[in-house]
Structure formats: structure tokens, C-alpha cells
C-alpha positions as a Markdown table, in Angstrom:
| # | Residue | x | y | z |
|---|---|---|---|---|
| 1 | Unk | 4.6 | -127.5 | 53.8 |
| 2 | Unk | 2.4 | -130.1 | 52.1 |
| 3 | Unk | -0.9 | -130.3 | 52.0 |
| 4 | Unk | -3.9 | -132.5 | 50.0 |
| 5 | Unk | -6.8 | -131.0 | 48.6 |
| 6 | Unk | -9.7 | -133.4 | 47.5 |
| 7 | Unk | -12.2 | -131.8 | 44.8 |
| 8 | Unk | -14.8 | -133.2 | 42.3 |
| 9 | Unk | -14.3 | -131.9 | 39.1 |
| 10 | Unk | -16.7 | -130.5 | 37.3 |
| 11 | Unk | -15.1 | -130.3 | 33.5 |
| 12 | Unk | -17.6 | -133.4 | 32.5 |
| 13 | Unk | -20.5 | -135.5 | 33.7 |
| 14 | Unk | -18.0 | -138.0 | 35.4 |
| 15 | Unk | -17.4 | -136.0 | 37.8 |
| 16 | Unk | -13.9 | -137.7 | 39.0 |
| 17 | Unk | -13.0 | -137.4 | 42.4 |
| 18 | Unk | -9.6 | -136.0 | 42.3 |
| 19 | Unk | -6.7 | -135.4 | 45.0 |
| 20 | Unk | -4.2 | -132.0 | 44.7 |
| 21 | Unk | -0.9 | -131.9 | 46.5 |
| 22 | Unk | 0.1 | -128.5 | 47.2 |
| 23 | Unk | 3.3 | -127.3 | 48.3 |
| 24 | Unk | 4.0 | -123.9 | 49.2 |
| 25 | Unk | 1.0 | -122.9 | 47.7 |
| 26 | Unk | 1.7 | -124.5 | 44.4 |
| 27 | Unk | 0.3 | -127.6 | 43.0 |
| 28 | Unk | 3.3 | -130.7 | 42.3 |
| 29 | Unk | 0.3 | -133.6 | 41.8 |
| 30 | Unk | -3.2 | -134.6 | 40.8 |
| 31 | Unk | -4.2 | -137.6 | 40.9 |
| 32 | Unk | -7.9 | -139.6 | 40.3 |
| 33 | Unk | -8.4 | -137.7 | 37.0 |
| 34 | Unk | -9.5 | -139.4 | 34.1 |
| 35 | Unk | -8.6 | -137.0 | 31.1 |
| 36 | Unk | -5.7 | -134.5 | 31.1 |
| 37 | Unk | -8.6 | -131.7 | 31.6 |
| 38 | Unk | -9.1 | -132.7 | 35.2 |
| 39 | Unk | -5.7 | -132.1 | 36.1 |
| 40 | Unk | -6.4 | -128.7 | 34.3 |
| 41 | Unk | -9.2 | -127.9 | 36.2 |
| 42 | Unk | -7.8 | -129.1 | 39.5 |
| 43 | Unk | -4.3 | -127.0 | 39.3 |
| 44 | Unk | -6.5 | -123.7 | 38.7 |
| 45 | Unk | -8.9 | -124.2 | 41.4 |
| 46 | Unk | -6.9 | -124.4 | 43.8 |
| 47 | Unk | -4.4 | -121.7 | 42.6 |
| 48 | Unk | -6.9 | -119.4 | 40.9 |
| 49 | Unk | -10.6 | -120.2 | 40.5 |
| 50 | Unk | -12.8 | -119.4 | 38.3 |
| 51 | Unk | -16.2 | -119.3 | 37.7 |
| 52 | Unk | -18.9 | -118.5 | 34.6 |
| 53 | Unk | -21.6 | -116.6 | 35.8 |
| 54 | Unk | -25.2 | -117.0 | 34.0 |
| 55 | Unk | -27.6 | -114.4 | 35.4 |
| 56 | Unk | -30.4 | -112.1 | 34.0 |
| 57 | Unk | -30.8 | -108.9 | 33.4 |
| 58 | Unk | -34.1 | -106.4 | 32.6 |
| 59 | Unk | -34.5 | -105.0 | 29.0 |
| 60 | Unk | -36.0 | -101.4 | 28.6 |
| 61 | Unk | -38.9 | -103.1 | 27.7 |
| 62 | Unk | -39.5 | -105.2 | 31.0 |
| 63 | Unk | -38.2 | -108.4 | 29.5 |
| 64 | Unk | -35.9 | -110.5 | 31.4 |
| 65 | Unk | -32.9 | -111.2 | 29.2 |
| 66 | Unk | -30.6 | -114.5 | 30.2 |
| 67 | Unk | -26.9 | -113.2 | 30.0 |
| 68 | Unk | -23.4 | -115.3 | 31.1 |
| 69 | Unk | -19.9 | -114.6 | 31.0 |
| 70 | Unk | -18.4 | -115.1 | 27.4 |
| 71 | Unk | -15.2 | -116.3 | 29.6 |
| 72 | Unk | -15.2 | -117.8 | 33.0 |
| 73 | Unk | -13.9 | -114.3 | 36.0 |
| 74 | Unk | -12.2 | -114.7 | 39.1 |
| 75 | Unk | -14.3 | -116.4 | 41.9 |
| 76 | Unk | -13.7 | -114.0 | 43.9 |
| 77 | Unk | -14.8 | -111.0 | 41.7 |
| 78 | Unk | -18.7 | -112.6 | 41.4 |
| 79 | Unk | -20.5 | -110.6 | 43.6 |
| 80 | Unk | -18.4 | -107.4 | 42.3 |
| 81 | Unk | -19.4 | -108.4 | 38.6 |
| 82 | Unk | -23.2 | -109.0 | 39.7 |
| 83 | Unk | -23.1 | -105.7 | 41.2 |
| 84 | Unk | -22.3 | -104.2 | 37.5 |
| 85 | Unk | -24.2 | -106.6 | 35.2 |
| 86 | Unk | -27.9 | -105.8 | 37.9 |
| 87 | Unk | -26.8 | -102.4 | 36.4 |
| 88 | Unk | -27.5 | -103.2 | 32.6 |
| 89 | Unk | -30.3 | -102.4 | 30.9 |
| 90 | Unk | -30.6 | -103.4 | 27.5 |
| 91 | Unk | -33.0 | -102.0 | 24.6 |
| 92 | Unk | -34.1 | -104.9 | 22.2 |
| 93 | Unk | -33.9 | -106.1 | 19.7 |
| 94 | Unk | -30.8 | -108.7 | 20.9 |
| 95 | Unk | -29.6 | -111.9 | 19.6 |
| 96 | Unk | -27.7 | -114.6 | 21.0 |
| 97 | Unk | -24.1 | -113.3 | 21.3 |
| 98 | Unk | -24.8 | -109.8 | 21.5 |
| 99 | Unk | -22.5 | -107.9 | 23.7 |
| 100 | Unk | -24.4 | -107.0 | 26.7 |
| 101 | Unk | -21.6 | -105.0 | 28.6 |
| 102 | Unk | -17.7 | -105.0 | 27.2 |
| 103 | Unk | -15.6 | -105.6 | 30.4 |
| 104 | Unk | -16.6 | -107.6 | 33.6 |
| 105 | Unk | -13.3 | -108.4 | 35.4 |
| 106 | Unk | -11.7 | -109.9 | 31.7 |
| 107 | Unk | -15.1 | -111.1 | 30.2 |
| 108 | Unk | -18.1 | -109.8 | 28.2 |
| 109 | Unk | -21.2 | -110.0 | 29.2 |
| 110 | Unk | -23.2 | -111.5 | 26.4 |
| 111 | Unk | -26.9 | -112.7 | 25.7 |
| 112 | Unk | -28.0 | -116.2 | 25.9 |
| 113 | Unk | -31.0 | -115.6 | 24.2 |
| 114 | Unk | -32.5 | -113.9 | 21.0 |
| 115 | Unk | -35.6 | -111.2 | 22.1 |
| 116 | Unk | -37.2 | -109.2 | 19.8 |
């Protein structure tokens, strides 16, 4: 059974608006992108989306540390992850980068900003 799937894509500021045909649950077309990345970014949200997740967590110290996903998770696994990275409590000193927790669902949870 075929079925379209209109999205906006989100890869760049363009924002194209594109047009998935699935089939069987598979995607066999995209069209409206402008760059081979939309096409990309179409085929995977409608078979598996993802998502990066920027967030904050509270340092020992009382600080509020901004923390993302070093690689986008599983949309469906967010509120799971938020549960484990509301959990974290870092001690400072931490730089941009820093590993924050090792495994969320495939990603790291890193720092996106240097506190001292």
C-alpha cells in the first residue's frame, strides 16, 4: 500500500518542503529536496527518527550545566533518556565536551559549556 508523507526538513535554514512515498512501510521516493541531505533526512524520519536532545542538568555546586546528545537517540527513547540525564549530577570543574554520562540510548551525554 502506498502512502505520501509531506515533512519540512529541518537539515538547513531552507527548510524545503519535501514529499515521502512509502510503500510497505519503506520509502521508494522524495521529492522537493534541494540537496541530497534532505532526502537523507526525509528516508530516516519516516523509518526511524531521531532526535538531539539539549537539556540541563544541576552540578554539585548548584550550577545549572547545558548538556546535549553527542549523537542524535531514537525519538522515541526522549523522555526515557531525560529520565536518566535529570539523574546526573556533575562536580565542576567541566569543559565543553566533557563526558557528562557514557551511554544514553547510543549517545553520550556531553557538556555544552565550560564551568569552573
Amino acid at each position: 500500500m502506498n502512502t505520501k508523507r509531506e515533512l519540512t526538513c529541518i537539515v538547513c535554514p531552507i527548510g524545503c518542503s519535501l514529499v515521502a512515498e512509502l510503500c510497505d512501510g519503506k520509502v521508494v521516493s522524495v521529492t522537493g529536496n534541494t540537496c541530497p541531505r534532505g532526502k537523507v533526512y526525509a528516508e530516516t524520519e519516516c523509518v526511524a527518527p531521531m532526535r538531539t536532545i539539549t537539556t540541563t542538568v544541576k552540578c554539585k555546586n548548584g550550577e545549572m550545566l547545558p548538556v546535549k546528545t553527542a549523537t542524535p537517540i531514537p525519538k522515541e527513547k526522549m523522555a526515557e533518556a531525560m529520565e536518566i540525564i535529570n539523574k546526573a549530577n556533575p562536580d565542576l570543574p567541566i569543559s565543553v565536551g566533557d563526558v557528562i554520562i557514557e551511554s544514553v540510548f547510543g549517545s553520550k551525554i556531553v557538556a555544552a559549556k565550560n564551568l569552573d
